[in-house]
C-alpha positions in Angstrom: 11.1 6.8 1.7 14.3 9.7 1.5 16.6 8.5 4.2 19.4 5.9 4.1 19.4 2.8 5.9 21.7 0.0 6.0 22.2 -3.9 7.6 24.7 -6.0 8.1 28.0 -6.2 5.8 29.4 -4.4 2.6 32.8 -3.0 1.5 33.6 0.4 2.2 33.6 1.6 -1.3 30.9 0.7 -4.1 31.8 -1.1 -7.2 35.1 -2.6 -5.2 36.3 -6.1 -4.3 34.2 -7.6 -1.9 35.3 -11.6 -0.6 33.5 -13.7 1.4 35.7 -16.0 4.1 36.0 -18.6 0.9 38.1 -16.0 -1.2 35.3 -16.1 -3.6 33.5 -12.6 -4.5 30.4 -11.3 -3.4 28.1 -10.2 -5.9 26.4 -6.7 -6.0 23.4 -5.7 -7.0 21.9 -2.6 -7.8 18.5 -2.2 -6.9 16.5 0.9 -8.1 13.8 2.4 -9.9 13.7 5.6 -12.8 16.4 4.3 -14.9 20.2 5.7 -12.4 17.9 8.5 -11.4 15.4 7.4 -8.1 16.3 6.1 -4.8 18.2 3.0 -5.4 20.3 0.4 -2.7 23.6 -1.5 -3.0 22.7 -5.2 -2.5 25.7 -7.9 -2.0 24.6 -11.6 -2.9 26.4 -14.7 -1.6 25.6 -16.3 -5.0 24.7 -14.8 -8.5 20.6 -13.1 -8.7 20.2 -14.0 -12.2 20.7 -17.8 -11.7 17.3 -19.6 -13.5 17.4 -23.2 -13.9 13.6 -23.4 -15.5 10.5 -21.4 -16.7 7.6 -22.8 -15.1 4.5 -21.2 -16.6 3.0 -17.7 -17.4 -0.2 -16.7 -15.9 -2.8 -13.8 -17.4 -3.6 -11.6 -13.9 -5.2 -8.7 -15.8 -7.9 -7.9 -14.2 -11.5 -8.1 -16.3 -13.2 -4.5 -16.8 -16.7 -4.6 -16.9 -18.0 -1.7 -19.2 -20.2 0.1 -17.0 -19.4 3.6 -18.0 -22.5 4.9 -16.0 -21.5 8.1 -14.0 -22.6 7.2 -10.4 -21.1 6.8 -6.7 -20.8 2.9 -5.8 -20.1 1.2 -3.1 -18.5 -2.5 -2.8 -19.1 -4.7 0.3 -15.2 -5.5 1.0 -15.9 -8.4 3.6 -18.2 -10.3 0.9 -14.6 -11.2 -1.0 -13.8 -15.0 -0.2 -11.3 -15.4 1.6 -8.7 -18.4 -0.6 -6.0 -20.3 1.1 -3.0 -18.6 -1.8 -1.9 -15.1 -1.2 -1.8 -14.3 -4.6 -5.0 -16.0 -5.4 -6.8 -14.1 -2.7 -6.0 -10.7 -4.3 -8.8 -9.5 -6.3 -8.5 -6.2 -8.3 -11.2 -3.8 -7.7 -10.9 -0.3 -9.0 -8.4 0.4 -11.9 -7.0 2.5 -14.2 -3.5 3.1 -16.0 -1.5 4.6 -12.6 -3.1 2.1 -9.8 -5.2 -1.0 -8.7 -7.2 -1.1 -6.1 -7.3 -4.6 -4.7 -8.8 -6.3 -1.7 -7.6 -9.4 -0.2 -8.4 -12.3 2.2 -5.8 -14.7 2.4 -5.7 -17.7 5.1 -2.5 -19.1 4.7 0.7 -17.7 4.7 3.2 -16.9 1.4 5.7 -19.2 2.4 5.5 -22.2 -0.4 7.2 -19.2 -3.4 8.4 -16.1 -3.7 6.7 -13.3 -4.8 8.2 -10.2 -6.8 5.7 -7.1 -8.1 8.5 -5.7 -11.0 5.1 -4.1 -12.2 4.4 -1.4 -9.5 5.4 -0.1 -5.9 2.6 -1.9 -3.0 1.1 -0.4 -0.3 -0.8 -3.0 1.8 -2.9 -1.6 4.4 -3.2 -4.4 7.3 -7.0 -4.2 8.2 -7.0 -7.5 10.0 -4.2 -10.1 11.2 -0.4 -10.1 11.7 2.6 -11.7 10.7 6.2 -10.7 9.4 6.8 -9.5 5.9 9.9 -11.1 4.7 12.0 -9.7 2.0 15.9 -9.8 0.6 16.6 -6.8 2.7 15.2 -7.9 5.8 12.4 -8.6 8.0 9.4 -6.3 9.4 6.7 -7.5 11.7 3.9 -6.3 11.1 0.0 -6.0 12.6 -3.6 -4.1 12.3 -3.0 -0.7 10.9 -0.3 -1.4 9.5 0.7 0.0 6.0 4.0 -2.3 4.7 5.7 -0.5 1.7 7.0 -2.5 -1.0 9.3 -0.9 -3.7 8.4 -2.7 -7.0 11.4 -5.2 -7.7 11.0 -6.3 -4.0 11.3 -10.1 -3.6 9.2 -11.3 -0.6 7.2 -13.7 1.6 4.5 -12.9 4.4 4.0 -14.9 6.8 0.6 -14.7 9.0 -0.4 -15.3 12.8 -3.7 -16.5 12.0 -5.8 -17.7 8.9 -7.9 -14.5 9.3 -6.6 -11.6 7.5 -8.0 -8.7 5.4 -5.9 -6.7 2.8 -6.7 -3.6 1.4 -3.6 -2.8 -1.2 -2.8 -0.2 -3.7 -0.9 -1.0 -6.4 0.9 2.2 -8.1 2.7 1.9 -11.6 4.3 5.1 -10.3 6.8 5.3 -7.1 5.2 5.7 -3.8 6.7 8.8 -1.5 5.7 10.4 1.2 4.0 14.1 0.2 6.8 16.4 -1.0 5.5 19.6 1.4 6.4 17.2 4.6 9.8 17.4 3.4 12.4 19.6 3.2 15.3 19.9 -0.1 17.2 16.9 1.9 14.5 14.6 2.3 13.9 14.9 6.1 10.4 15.3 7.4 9.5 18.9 8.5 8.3 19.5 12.1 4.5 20.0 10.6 4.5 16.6 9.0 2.0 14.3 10.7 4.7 11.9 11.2 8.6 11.6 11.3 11.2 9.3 10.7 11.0 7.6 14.1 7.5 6.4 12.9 9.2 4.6 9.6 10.0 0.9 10.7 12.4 -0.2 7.9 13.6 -3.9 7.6 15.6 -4.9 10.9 16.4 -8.3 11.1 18.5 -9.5 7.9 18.2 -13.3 7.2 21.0 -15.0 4.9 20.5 -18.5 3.2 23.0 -19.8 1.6 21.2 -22.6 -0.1 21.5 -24.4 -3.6 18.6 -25.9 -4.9 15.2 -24.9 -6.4 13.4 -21.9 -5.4 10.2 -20.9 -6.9 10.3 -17.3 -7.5 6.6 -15.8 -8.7 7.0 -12.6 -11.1 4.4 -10.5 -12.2 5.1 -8.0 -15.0 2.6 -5.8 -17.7 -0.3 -8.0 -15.9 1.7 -11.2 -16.3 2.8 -13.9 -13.8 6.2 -15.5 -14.5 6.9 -18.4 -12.3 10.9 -18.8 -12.8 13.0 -21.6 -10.8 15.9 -19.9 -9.2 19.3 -22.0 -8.4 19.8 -20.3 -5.1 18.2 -19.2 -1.9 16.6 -15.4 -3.1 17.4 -14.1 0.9 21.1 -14.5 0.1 22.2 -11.1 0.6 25.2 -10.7 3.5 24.9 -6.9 3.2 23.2 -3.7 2.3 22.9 0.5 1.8 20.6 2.8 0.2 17.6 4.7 0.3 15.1 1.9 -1.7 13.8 -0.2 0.7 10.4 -1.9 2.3 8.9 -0.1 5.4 6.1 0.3 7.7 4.3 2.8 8.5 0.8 2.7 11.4 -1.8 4.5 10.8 -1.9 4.6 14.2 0.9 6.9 14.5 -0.6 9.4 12.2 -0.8 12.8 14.3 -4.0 14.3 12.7 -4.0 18.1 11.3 -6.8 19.8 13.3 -8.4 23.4 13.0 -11.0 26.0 14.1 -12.9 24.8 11.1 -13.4 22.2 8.9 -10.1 21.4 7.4 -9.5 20.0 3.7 -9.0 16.4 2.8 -5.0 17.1 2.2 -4.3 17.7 5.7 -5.1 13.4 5.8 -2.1 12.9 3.4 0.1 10.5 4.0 1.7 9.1 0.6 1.4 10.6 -3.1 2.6 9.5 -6.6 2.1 11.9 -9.5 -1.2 10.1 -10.3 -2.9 9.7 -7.2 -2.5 10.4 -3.2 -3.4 8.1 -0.2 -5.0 9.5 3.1 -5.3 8.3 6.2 -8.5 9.5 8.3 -7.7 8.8 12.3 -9.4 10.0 15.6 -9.2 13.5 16.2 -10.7 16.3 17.7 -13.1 18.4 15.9 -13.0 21.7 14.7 -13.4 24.3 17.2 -14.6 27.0 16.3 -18.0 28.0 18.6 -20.4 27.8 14.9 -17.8 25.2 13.0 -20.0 22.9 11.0 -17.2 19.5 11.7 -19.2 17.7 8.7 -17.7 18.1 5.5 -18.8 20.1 3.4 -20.2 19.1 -0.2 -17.8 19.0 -2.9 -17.7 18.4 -6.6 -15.0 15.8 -7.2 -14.1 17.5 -11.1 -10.8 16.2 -11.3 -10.2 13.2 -9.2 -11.9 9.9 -8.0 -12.8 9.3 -4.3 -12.4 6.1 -2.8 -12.7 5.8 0.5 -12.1 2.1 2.4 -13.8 2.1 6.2 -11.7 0.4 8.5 -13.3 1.3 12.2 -15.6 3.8 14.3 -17.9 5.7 13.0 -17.4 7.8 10.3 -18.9 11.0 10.6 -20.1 12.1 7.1 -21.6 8.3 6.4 -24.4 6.7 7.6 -24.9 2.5 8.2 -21.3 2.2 6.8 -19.5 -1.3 7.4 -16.2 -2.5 8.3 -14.4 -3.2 5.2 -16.6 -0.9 3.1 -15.5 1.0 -0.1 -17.1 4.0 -1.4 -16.4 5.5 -5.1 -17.1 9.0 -5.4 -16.5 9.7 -9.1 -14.8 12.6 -10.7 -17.6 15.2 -12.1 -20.5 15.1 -9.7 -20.4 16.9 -6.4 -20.7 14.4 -3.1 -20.9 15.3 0.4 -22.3 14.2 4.3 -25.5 11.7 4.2 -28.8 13.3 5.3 -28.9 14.5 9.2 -24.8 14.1 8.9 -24.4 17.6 8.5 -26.5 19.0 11.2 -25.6 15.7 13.7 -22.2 16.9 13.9 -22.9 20.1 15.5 -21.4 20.5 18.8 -19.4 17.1 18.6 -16.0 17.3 20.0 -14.4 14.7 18.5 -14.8 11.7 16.0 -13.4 7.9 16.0 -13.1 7.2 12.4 -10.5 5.2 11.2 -9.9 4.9 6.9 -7.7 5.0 4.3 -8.5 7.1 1.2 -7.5 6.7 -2.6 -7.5 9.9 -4.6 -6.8 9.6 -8.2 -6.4 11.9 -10.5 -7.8 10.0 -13.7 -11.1 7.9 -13.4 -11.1 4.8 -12.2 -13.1 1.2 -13.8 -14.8 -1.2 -12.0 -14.1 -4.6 -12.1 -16.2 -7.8 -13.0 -15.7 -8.9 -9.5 -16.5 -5.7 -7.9 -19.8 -5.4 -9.5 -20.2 -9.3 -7.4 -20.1 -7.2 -3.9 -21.2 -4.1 -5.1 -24.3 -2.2 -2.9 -26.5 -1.6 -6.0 -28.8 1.4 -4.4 -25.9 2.8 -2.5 -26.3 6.4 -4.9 -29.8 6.9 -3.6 -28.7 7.0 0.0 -28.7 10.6 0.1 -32.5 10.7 -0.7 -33.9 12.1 2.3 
């Protein structure tokens, strides 16, 4: 997200002498992504971040690919995922390809035993059910239902939950996740006909410092690989802080919908892109209103992206006997449009309730071997009258 933030303490120049009360130096860290070249942030340690005492194990999280190349829509039954007691353990990939993986989770406990670190991709975790706070070296954000929780790749964190019920829906991008480029103007600030501003961005507010010896059991996954390191020192050691790379969140909740006379395209839902793919948030709105608008969309032939939608509440217009949790994939090179009686239902509606996030990608996406477990096998005759 373009727009600097800081907590607690740092010197007034970079790159300059820095003590603590002990005489003994801080020690900086430089935290960014695209070489010296993207957003990056000046982190000051209380101990050195590269101090490993052991190398635990390695574990292969590459997710299995079934080879179904069969050019259909599908839909997976999100709920039917187990819900497993490990956070990491409870994330199961879904949809992939080379720029992101879909993945659903249901974990019960919280990430509090080890730390985790993604040096493989930005997140984006969509909170469909449950609360907690996401915990991280540059803070603390609280977080609850709707919430999306940003986390640059690199990112050391924890999450801790409110309940043992909680449902995940996360993209993970091998490209950095920004808000859309025409929201913004040449500084970085949102223009006044984004859908949100920066008063919607929660960054990290509350900074904890440890200063702890000891052994820390730091979790890092990298080219599909989990590393689990022993660190010497506390990881949430940092006194101090500035930059522009940093965890957020976001509501979908606070996603001021683009309305028109008529039905308006799927990019007026946009609410983060990468150069690979987009993510869209659909929210309650009123409908077109135009006296003969149609508020259904209208087909379309997907030619150059995947459509995966993920149902989170109300009831979506264009779909009919959709669930909570629901994923749809609308492949790239067949057209798609409103179930039968959708189209003609939606005629002199005012307004719909539909909550969901959307996943367009711009290369095709494969199914997993566990997404073939929940999948809705007839789901592609559904729009046989």
């Amino acid at each position: 997200m373009p727009f600097y933030h800081k907590l607690g303490k740092f010197p007034a120049k970079r790159h300059t002498i820095f003590r603590r009360e002990n005489g003994e130096l801080h020690h900086e860290q430089l935290f960014g992504t695209i070489g010296f070249d993207g957003m990056s942030s000046l982190l000051y340690h209380l101990h050195p971040p590269t101090g490993v005492t052991e190398f635990v194990e390695k574990v292969d999280l590459n997710p299995e690919i079934v080879e179904d190349k069969q050019l259909q829509m599908r839909s997976l039954m999100g709920y039917k995922i187990d819900p497993k007691d490990d956070f990491l353990e409870s994330r199961v990939a879904m949809l992939v390809n080379n720029d992101c993986h879909i993945v659903l989770a249901a974990p019960k406990k919280s990430l509090t035993k080890y730390f985790y670190k993604n040096a493989d991709c930005d997140e984006v975790i969509f909170v469909h059910v449950g609360s907690g706070t996401l915990r991280t070296q540059l803070g603390n954000i609280e977080f609850k239902y709707g919430d999306y929780l940003v986390i640059p790749r690199g990112m050391i964190y924890q999450i801790e939950f409110n309940t043992d019920d909680n449902r995940l829906f996360i993209v993970e991008s091998f490209h950095p996740i920004y808000t859309p480029k025409r929201y913004r103007n040449y500084f970085g600030q949102l223009l006044e006909h984004s859908p949100f501003c920066e008063r919607d961005i929660r960054p990290p507010s509350e900074l904890e410092t440890h200063d702890e010896h000891g052994s820390f059991l730091v979790k890092t996954k990298k080219e599909g690989i989990l590393y689990s390191y022993t660190y010497a020192s506390h990881p949430f050691d940092v006194v101090g802080w500035d930059g522009y790379n940093f965890p957020y969140a976001f509501s979908i909740h606070d996603f001021e919908p683009i309305t028109g006379r008529v039905h308006q395209p799927p990019p007026v839902h946009q609410t983060f892109e990468t150069s690979a793919f987009v993510i869209c948030s659909f929210v309650p709105r009123l409908y077109d209103y135009h006296p003969e608008a149609i508020p259904a969309p209208y087909n379309h032939s997907n030619i150059d992206s995947d459509e995966v939608l993920y149902y989170v509440d109300g009831d979506f217009m264009s779909r009919n006997n959709i669930d909570k949790g629901q994923i749809t994939l609308h492949p790239s090179g067949i057209p798609h449009g409103p179930h039968p009686g959708a189209y003609e239902r939606s005629i002199g509606k005012t307004k719909t309730d539909e909550l969901a996030v959307m996943v367009d990608t711009f290369k095709p996406l494969k199914l997993t071997k566990q997404a073939l477990e929940i999948e809705h096998k007839d789901y592609y005759k559904s729009w046989l009258h």
